[in-house]
Backbone as CSV, one residue per row, in Angstrom:
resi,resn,N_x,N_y,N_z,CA_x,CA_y,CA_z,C_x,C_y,C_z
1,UNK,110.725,29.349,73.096,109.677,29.969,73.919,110.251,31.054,74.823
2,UNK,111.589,30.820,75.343,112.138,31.803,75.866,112.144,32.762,75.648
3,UNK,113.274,32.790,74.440,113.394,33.921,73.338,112.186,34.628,73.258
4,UNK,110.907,34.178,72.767,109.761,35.125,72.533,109.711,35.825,74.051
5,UNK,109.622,35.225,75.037,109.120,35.938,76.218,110.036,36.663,76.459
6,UNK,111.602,36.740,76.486,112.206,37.587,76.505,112.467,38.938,75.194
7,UNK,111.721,38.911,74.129,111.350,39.809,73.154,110.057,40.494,73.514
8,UNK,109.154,39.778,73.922,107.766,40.534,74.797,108.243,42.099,75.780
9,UNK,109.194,40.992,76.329,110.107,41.484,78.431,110.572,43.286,77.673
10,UNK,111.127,42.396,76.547,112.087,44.155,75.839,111.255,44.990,75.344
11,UNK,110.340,44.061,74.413,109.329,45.506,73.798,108.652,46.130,75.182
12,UNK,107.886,45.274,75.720,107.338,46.248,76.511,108.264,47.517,78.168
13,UNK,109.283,46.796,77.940,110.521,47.909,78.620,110.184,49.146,77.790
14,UNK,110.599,48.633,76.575,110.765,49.991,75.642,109.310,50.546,75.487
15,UNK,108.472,50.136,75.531,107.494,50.903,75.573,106.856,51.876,76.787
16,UNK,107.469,51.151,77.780,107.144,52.163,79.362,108.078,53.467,79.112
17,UNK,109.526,52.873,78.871,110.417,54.143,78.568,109.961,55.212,77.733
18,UNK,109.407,54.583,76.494,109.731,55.345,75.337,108.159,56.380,76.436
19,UNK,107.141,56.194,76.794,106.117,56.248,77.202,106.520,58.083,77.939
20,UNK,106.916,57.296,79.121,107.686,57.935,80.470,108.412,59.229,79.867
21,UNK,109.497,59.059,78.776,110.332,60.034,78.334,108.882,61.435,77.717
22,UNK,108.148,60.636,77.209,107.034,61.157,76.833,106.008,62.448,77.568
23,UNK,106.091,61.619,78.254,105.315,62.606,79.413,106.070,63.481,79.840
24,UNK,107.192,63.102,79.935,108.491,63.936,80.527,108.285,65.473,79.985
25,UNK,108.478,65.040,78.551,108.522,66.164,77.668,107.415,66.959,77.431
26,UNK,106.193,66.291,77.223,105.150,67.030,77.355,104.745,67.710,78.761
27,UNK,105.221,67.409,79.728,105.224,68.270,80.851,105.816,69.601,81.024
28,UNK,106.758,69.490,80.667,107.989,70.138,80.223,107.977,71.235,79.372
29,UNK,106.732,70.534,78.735,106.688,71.533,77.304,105.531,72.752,77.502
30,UNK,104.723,72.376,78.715,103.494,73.316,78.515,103.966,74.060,79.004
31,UNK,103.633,75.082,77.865,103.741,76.879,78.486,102.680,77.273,77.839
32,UNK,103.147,78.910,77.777,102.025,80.119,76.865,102.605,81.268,76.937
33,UNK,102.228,82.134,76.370,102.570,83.238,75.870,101.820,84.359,76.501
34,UNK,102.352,85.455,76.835,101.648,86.553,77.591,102.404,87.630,76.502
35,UNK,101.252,88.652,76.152,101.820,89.905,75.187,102.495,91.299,76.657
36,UNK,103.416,92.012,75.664,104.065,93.048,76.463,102.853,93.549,76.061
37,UNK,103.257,94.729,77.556,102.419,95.567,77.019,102.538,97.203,77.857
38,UNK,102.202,98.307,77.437,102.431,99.443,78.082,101.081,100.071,78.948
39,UNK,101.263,100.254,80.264,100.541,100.790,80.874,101.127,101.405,82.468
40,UNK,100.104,101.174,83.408,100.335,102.391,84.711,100.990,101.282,85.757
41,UNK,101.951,101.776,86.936,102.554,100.656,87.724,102.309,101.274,88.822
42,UNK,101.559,101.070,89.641,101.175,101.095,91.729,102.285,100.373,91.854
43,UNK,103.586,100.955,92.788,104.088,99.940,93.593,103.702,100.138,95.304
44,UNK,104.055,99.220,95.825,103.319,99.193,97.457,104.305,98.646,98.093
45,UNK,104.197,99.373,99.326,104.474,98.100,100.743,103.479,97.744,101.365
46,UNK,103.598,96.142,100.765,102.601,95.274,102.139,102.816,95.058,103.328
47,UNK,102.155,95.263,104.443,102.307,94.839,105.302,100.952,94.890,106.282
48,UNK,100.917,93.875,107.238,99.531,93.894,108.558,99.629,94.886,109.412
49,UNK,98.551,95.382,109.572,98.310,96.645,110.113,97.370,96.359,111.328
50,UNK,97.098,96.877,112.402,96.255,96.003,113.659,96.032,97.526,114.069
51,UNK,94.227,97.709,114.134,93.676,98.464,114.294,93.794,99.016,115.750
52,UNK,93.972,100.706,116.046,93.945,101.119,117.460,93.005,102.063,117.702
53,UNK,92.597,102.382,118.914,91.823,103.679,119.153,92.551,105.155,119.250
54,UNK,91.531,106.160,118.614,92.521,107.401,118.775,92.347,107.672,120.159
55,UNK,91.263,107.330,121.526,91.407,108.033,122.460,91.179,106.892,123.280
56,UNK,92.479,106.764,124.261,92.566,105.447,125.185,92.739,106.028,126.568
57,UNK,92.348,105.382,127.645,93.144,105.901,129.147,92.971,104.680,129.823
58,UNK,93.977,104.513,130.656,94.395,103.522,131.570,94.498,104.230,132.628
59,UNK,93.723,103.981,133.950,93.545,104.109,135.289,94.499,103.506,135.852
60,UNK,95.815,104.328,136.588,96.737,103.959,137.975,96.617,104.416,139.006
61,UNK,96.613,103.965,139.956,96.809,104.578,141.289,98.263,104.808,141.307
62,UNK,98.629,106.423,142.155,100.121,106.619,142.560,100.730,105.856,143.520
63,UNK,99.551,105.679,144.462,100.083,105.033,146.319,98.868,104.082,146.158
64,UNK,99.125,103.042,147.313,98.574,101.842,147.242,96.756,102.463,147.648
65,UNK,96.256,102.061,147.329,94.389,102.486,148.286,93.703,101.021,147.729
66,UNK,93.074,101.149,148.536,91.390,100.339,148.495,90.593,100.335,147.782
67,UNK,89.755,99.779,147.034,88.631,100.308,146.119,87.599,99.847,146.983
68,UNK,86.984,101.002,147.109,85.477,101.584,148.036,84.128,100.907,147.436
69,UNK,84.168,101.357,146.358,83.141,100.811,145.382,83.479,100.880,143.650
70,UNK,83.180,100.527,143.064,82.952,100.145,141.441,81.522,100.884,140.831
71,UNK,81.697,101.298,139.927,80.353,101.898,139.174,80.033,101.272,137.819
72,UNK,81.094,100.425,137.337,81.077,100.050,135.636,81.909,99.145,135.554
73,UNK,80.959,98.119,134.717,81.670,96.469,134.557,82.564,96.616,133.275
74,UNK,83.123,95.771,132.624,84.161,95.327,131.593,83.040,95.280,130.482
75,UNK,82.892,96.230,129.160,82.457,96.198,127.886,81.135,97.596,127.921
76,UNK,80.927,97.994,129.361,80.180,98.857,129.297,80.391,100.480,128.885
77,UNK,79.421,101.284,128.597,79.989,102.474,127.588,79.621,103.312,128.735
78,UNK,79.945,104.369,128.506,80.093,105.305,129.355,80.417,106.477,128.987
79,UNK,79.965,107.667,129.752,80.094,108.562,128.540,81.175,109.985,129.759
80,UNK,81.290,110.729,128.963,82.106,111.677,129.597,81.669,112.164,130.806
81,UNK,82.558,111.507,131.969,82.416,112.640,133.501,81.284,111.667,134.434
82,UNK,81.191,110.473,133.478,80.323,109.584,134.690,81.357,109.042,135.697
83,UNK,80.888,108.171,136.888,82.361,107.867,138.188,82.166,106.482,137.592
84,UNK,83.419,105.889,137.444,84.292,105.077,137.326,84.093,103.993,138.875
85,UNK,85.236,104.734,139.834,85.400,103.982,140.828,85.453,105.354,142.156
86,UNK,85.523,104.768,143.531,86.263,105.346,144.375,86.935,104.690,145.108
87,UNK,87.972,105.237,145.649,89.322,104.662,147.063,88.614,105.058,147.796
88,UNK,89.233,104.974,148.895,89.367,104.785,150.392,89.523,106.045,151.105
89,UNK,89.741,106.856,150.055,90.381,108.574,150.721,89.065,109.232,149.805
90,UNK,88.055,108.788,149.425,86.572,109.098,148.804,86.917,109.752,147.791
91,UNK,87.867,109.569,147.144,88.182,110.230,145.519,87.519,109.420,144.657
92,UNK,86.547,110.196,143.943,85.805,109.719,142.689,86.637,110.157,141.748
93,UNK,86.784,108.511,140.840,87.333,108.772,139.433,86.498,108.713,138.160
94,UNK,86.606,109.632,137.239,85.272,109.452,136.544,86.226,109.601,135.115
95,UNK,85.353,109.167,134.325,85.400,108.978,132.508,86.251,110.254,132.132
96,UNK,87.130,110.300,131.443,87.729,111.454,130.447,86.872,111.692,129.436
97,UNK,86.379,110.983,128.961,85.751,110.690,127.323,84.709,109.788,127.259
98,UNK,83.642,109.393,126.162,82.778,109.106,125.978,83.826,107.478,125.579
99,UNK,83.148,106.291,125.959,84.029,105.682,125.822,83.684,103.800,126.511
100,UNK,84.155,102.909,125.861,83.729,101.592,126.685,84.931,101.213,127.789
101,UNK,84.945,100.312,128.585,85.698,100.087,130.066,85.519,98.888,129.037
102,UNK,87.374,98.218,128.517,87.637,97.199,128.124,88.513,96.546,128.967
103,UNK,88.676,97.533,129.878,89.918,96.312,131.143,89.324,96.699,132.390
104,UNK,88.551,95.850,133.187,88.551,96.274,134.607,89.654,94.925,135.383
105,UNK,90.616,95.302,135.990,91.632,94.761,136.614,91.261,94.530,138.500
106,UNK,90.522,94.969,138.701,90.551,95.113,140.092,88.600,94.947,141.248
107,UNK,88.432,94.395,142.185,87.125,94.487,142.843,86.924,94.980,143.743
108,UNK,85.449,95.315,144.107,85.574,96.174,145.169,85.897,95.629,146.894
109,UNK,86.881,97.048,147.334,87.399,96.405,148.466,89.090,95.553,148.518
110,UNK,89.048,95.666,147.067,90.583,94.999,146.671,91.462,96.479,146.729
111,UNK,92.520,96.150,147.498,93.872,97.221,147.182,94.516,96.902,146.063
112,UNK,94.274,98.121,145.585,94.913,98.453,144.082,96.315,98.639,144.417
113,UNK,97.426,97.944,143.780,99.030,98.769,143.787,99.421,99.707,143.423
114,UNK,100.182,100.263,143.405,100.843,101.618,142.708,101.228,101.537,140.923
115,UNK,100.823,101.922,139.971,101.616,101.970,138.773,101.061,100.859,138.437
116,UNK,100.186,99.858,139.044,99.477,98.297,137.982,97.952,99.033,137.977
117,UNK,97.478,98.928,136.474,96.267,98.928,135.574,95.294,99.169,136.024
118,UNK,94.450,99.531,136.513,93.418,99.358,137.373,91.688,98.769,136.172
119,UNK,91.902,100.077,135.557,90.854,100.119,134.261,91.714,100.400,132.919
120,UNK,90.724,100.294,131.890,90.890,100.650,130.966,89.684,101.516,129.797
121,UNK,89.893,102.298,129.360,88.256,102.751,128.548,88.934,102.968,127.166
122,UNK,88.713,102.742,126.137,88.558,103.298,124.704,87.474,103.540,124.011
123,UNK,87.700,104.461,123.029,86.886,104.876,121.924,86.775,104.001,120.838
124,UNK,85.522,103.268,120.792,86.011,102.412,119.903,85.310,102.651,118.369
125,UNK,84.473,103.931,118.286,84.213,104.842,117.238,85.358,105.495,116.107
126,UNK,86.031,105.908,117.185,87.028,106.505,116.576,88.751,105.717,116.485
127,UNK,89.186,104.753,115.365,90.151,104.293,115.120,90.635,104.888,114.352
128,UNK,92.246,104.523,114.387,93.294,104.081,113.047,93.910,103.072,113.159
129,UNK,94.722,102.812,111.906,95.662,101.463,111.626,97.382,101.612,112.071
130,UNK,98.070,100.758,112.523,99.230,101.176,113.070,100.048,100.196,111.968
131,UNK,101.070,100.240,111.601,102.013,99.472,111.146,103.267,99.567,111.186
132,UNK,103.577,98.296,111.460,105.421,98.467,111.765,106.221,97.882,110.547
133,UNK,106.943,98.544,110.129,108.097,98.255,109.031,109.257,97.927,108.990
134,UNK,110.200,97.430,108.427,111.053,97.602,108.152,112.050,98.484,107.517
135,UNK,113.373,99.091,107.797,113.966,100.014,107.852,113.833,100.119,106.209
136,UNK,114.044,99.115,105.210,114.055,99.578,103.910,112.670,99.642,103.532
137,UNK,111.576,98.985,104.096,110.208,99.790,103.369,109.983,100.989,103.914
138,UNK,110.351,101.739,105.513,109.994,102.497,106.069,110.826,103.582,105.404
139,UNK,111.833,103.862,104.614,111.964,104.620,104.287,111.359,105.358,102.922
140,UNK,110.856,104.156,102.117,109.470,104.708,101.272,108.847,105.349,101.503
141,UNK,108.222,105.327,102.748,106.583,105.712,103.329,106.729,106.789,103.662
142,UNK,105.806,107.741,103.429,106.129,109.437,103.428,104.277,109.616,103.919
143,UNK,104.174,111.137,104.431,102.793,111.418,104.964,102.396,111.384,103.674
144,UNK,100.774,111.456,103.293,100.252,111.523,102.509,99.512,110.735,101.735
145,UNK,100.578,109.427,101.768,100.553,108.709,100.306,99.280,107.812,100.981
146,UNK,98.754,107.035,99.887,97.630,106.474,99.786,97.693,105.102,100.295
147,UNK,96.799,104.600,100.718,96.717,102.984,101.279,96.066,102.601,101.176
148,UNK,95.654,100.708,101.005,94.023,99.796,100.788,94.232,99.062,101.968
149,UNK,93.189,99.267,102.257,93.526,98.465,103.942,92.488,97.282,103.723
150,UNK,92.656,95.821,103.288,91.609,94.815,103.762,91.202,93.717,104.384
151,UNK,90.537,93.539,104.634,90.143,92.590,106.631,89.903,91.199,105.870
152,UNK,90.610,90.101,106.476,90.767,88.396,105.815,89.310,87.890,105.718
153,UNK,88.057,88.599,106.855,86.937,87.928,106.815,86.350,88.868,105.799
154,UNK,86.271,89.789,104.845,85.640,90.569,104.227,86.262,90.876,102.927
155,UNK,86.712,89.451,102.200,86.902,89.946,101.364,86.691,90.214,100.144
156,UNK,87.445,90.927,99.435,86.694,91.544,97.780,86.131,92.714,98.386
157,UNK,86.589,93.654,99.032,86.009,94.930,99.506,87.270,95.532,100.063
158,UNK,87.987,96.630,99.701,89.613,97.583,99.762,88.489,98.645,100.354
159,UNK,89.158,98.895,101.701,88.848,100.397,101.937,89.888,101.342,102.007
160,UNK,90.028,102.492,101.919,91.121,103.608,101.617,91.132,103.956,102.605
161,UNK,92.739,104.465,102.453,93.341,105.351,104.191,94.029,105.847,103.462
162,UNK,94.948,107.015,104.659,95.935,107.919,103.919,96.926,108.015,105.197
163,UNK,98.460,107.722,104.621,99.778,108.099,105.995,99.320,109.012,106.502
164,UNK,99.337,109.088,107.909,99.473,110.560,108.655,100.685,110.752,109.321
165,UNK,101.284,109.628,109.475,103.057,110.100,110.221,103.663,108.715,110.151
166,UNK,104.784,108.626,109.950,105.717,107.721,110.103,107.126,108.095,111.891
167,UNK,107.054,106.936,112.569,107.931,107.416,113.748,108.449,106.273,114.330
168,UNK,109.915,106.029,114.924,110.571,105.297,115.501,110.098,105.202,116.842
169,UNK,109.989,103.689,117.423,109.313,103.511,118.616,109.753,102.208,119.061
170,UNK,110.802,101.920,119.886,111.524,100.784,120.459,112.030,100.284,119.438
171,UNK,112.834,100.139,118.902,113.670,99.685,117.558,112.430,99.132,116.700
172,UNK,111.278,100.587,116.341,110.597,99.492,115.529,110.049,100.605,114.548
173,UNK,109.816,100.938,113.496,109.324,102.020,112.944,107.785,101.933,112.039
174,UNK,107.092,102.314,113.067,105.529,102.833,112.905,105.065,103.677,111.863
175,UNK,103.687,103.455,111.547,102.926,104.123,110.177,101.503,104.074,110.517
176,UNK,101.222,105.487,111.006,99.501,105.791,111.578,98.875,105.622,110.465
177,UNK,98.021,105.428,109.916,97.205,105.197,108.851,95.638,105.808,109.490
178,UNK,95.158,106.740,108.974,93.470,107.345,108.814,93.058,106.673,107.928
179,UNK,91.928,105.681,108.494,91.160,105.186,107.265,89.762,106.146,106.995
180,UNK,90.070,106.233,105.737,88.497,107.223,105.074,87.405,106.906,105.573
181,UNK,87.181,105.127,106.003,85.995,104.298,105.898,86.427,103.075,106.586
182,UNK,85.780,103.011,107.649,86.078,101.234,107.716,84.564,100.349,107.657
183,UNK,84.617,98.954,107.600,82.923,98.677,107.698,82.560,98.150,109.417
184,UNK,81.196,98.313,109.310,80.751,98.158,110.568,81.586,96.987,111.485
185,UNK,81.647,96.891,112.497,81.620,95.824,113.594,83.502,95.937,113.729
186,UNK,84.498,96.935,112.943,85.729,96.407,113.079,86.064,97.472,114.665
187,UNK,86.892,96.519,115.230,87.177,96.934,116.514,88.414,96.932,116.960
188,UNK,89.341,97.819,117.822,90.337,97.817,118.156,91.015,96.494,118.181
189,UNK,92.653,96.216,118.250,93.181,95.115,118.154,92.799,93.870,116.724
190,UNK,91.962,93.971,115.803,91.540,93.210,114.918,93.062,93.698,114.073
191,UNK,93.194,93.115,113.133,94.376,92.885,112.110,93.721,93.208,110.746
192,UNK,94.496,93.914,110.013,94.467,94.767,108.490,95.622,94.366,107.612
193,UNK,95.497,94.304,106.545,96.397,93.531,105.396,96.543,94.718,104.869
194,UNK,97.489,95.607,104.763,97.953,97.092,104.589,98.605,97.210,102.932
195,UNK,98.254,98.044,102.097,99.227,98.238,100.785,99.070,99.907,100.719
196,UNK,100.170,100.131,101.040,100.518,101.304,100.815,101.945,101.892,99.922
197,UNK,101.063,102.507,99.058,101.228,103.260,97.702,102.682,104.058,97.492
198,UNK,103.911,103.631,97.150,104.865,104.361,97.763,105.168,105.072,96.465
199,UNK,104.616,104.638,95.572,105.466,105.275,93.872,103.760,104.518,92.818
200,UNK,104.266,105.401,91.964,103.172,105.405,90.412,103.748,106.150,89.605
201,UNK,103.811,105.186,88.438,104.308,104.954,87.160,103.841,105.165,85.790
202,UNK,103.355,105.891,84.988,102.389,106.017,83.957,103.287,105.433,82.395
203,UNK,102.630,104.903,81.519,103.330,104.573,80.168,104.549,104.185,79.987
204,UNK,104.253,103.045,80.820,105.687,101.801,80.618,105.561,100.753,80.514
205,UNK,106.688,100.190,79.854,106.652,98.742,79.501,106.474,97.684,80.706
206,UNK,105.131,96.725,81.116,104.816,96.446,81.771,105.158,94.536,81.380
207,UNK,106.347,93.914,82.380,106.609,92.657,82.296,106.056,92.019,83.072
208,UNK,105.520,90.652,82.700,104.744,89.488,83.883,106.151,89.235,84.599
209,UNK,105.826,89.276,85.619,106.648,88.868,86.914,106.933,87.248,86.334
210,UNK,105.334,86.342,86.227,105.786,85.029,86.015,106.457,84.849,84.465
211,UNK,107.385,85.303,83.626,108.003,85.448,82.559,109.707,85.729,82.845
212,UNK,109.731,85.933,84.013,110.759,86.569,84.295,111.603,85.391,85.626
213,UNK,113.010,84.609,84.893,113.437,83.631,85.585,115.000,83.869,85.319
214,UNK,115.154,84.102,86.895,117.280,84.697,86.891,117.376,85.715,86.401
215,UNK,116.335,86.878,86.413,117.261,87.671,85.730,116.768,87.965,83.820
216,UNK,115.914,86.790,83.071,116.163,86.649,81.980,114.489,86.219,81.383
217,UNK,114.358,85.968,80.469,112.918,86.365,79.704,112.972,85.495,78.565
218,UNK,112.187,85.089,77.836,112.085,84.453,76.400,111.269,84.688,76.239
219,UNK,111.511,85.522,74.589,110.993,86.579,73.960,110.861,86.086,72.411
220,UNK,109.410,86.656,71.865,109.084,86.032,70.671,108.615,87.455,69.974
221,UNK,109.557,87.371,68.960,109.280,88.572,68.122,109.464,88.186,66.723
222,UNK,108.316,88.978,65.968,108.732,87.767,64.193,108.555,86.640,64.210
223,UNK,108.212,85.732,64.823,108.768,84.254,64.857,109.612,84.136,65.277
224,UNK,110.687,84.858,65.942,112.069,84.299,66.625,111.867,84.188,67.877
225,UNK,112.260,83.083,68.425,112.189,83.186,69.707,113.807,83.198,70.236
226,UNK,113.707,83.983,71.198,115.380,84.731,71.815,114.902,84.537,73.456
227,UNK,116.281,84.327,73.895,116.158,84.383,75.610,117.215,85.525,75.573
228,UNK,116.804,86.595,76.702,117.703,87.982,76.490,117.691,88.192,78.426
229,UNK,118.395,88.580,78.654,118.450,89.472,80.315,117.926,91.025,79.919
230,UNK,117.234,90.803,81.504,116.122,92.435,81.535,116.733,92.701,82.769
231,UNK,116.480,93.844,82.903,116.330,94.631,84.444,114.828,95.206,84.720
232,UNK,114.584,95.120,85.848,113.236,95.669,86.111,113.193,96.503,87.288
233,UNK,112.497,97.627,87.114,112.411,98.755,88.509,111.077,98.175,89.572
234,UNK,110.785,99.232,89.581,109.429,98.923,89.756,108.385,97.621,90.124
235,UNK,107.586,97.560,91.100,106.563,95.789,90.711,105.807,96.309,91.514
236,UNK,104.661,95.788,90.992,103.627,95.134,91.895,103.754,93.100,92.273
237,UNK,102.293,93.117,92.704,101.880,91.816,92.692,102.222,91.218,91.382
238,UNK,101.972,91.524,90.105,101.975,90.719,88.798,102.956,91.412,88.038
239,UNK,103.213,92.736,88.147,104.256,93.148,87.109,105.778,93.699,87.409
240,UNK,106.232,94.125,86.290,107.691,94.906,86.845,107.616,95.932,85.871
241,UNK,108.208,97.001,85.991,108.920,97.903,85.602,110.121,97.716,84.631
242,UNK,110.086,97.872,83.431,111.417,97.213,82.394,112.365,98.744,82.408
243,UNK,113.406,98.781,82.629,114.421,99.687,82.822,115.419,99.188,81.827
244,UNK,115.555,98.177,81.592,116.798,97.696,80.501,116.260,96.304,79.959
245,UNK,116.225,96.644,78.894,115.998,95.351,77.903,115.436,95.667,76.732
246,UNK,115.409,94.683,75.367,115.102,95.089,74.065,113.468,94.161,74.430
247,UNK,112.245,94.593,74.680,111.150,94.248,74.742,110.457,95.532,74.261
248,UNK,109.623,95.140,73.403,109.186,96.215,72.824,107.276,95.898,73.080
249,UNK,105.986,96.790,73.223,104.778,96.467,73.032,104.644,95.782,72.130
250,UNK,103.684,94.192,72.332,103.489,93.803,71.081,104.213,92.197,71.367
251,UNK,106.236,92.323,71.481,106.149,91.326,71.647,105.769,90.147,72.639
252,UNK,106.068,89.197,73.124,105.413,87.979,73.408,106.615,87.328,74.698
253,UNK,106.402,86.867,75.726,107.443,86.504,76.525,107.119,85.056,77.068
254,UNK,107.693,83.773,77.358,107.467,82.785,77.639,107.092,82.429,79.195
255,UNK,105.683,82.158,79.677,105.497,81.554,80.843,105.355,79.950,81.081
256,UNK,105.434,79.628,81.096,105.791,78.335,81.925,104.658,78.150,82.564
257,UNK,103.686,76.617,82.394,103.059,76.578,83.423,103.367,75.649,84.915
């Protein structure tokens, strides 16, 4: 009786194993096949872009004064040459520009300091996108080139901009961006998911990024399947640029799922 129960004990060992190894392999095993193929390559630098106004002013006093009275609360618009505030020495300060009061810092009858904030007004009609880079993407980025600028709550909708200057600014190097179009309600300080266009590529051999592991590829041509090393220039999001390797249109490269 033993014996049998210990012949049960083994088959069914061997059957979890044999089972287990099973799955192993069939895990292992699923892939698929993606065809080469020749076409156009956008490469980009991504990066977040945080929307600014083109026309800002911040109110300081030089010497300490008083504020006399107040004319305009925090979010209100205001348009060119209306009064702002007055001191104590009856100087009316009034609007540069057509424009909303997004910082009022100070009340009336409060002494203002020298050189601290008093107000603030922007244009909030008129924006662009700012972005800071890094020294090896920033040297890509040239005036001109093209950009998709798109907002995390809106998406499935790319609106277009174009570089207007690239410039060093506290160890940090900046990229003005003119957008063609933005959609309603976006407002200074909001954040932009930036791709800008640094190079384009026409009639080349276009490799899946996910095909491509160390350096190396498996490749089905004829029925043969070969693992070969590539080099790749060029990428986007999904592809690369093939610069060295025997991949020809047509054949077939191994992804992995």
């Amino acid at each position: 009786m033993m014996n049998r129960k210990k012949i049960f004990a083994m088959i069914a060992t061997f059957v979890i194993i044999l089972s287990l190894v099973f799955l192993f392999f069939l895990r292992n095993s699923k892939s698929d096949r993606l065809s080469i193929q020749k076409g156009s390559l956008v490469e980009a630098v991504y990066a977040l872009g945080t929307v600014k106004p083109v026309d800002s002013f911040v109110l300081k006093f030089g010497i300490a004064a008083s504020i006399r009275d107040i004319f305009v609360e925090e979010g209100q618009s205001v348009k060119k040459g209306d009064p702002l505030l007055v001191n104590d020495s009856g100087i009316t300060f009034r609007s540069p520009f057509a424009g909303t009061i997004t910082k009022l810092n100070v009340a009336k009858n409060e002494t203002a300091m020298p050189g601290i904030p008093i107000l603030e007004i922007q244009n909030l009609k008129e924006v662009y996108v700012s972005v800071s880079l890094d020294q090896e993407s920033a040297l890509r980025v040239k005036p001109a080139q093209h950009a998709q600028l798109s907002f995390e709550s809106i998406r499935g909708n790319v609106y277009k901009g174009e570089v207007e200057r690239i410039y060093p600014s506290n160890g940090q190097f900046l990229v003005r961006i003119a957008p063609h179009e933005l959609p309603q309600g976006i407002l200074p300080d909001m954040t932009t998911d930036v791709a800008i266009e640094v190079s384009s590529k026409d009639n080349v051999i276009l490799v899946p990024l996910v095909a491509v592991e160390r350096g190396k590829v498996v490749r089905y041509r004829n029925g043969k399947r070969e693992k070969m090393e590539i080099r790749i220039g060029a990428i986007n999001s999904e592809f690369g640029e093939l610069i060295q390797g025997d991949l020809l249109e047509g054949d077939e490269v191994l992804v992995k799922n």
